[in-house]
N, C-alpha and C positions, 0 to 999 in steps of 0.2 A: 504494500500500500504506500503511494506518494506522504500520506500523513495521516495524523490520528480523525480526523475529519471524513478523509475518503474510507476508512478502515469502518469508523462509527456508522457511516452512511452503507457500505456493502454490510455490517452486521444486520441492521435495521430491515433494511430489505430482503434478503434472504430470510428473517425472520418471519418477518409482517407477509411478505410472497414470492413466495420460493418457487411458485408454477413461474410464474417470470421474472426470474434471474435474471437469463438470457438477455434480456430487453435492456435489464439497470445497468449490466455492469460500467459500458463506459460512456453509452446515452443520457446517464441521468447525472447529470452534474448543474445542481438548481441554480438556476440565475438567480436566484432572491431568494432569501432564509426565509422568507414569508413564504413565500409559495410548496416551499420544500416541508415546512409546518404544518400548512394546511395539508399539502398529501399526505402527511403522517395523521392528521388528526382525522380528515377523510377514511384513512385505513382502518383505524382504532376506532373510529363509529360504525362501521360497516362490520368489522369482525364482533362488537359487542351488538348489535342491532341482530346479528347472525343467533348468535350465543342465546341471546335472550329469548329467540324465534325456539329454539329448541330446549331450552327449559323450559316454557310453555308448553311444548306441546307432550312434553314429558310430564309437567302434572296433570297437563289435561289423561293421557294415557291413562297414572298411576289414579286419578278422581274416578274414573269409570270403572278400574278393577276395583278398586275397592268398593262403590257402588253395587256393583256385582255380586262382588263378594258377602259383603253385609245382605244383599237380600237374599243366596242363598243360605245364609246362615240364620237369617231369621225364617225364613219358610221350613228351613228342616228342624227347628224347634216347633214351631207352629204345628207340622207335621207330627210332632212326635208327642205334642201333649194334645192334639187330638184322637190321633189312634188309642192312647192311654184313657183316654175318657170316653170314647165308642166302646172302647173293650171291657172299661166297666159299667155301662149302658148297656150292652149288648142282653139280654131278658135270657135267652136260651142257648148262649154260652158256643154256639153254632159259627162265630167271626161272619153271619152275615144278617145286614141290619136290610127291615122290611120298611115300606113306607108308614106302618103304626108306629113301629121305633122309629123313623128317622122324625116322625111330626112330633113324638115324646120329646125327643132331643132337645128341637127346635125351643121349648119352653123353658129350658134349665139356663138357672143365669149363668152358671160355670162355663157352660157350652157357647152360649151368644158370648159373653166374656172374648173366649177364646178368637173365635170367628170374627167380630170383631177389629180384634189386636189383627187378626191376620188379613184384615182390608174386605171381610165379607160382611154385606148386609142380610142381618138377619130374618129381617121384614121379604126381602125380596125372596131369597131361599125358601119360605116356606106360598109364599106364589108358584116358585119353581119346583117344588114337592113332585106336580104331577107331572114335569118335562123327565124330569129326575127316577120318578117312579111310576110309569103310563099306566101299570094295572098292578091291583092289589097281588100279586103273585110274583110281583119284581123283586130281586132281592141283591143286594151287591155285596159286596164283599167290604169290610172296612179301609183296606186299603184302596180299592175303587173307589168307596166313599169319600175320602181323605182327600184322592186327586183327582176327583170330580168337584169337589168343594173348593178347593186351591185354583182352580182355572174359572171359577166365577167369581173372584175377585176385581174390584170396580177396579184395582189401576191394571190390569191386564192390558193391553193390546189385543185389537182384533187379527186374526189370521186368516190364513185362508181355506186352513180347517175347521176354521171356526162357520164360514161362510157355507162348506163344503157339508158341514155337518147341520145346520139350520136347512139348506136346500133339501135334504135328506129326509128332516122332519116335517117339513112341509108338504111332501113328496107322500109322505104315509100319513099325515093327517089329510090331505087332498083326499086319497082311497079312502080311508074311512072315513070322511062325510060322505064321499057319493056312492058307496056302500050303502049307508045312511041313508038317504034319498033314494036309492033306486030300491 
């Protein structure tokens, strides 16, 4: 290096941008420490504007698994002290509940409690009794029950099984009204 100037200025740039080197090594010799300044300071906002772009998008990441995360871990609690309280519900000790037990349930504050905490409306649930259970001779299993109850929670999203499966029902109550009629 001609002096501690030219040495200071090739450290500086090789640092700041080492894709081009090439370009500084004997092109860039600033006519004016102002201008030679602001490319440095131009450099140093660009690399922290950079920096910053991807810490954001790293808490945005890390906010969503944890969101995630927290709601599977609240649903498998949910899960788990409902099964716990169907199984001590359950009348005939068989793991499968009938629509007389499931409309029992529906009255117990322990149970709305629960359903509740876990974003179900209780009031709607027992409207949905008969979607739930068409004829008295239906009978699900408690774990059915569990995640048939869990997917009628209001912050759900609609799907297109969800759609898929409404099209379905409509599809066999159509036949049994014109059954019905005819």
């Amino acid at each position: 290096f001609q002096s501690v100037a030219s040495g200071f200025l090739w450290l500086m740039l090789t640092g700041m941008c080492p894709d081009l080197v090439d370009y500084f090594t004997d092109d860039f010799q600033p006519k004016s420490l102002v201008l030679a300044l602001l490319f440095f300071f131009y450099i140093l906002l660009v690399s922290f504007t950079v920096l910053n772009l991807l810490v954001g998008v790293l808490v945005n990441v890390v906010a969503v698994v944890a969101t995630i995360e927290k709601e599977t871990l609240q649903m498998e609690n949910v899960r788990r002290e409902l099964f716990n309280i169907l199984e001590d519900v359950d009348d005939d000790s068989n793991s499968m509940i009938t629509k007389k037990e499931f409309r029992e349930l529906l009255v117990k504050p322990k149970i709305c409690a629960a359903l509740t905490a876990a974003g179900v409306d209780c009031v709607a649930l027992v409207d949905l009794s008969d979607c739930i259970f068409p004829d008295s001779s239906t009978t699900l299993t408690i774990s059915e029950l569990v995640d048939m109850v869990l997917t009628l929670r209001g912050g759900n999203i609609a799907t297109v099984k969800d759609c898929v499966d409404m099209r379905n029902l409509f599809l066999v109550e159509f036949a049994r009204l014109a059954d019905h009629i005819s």
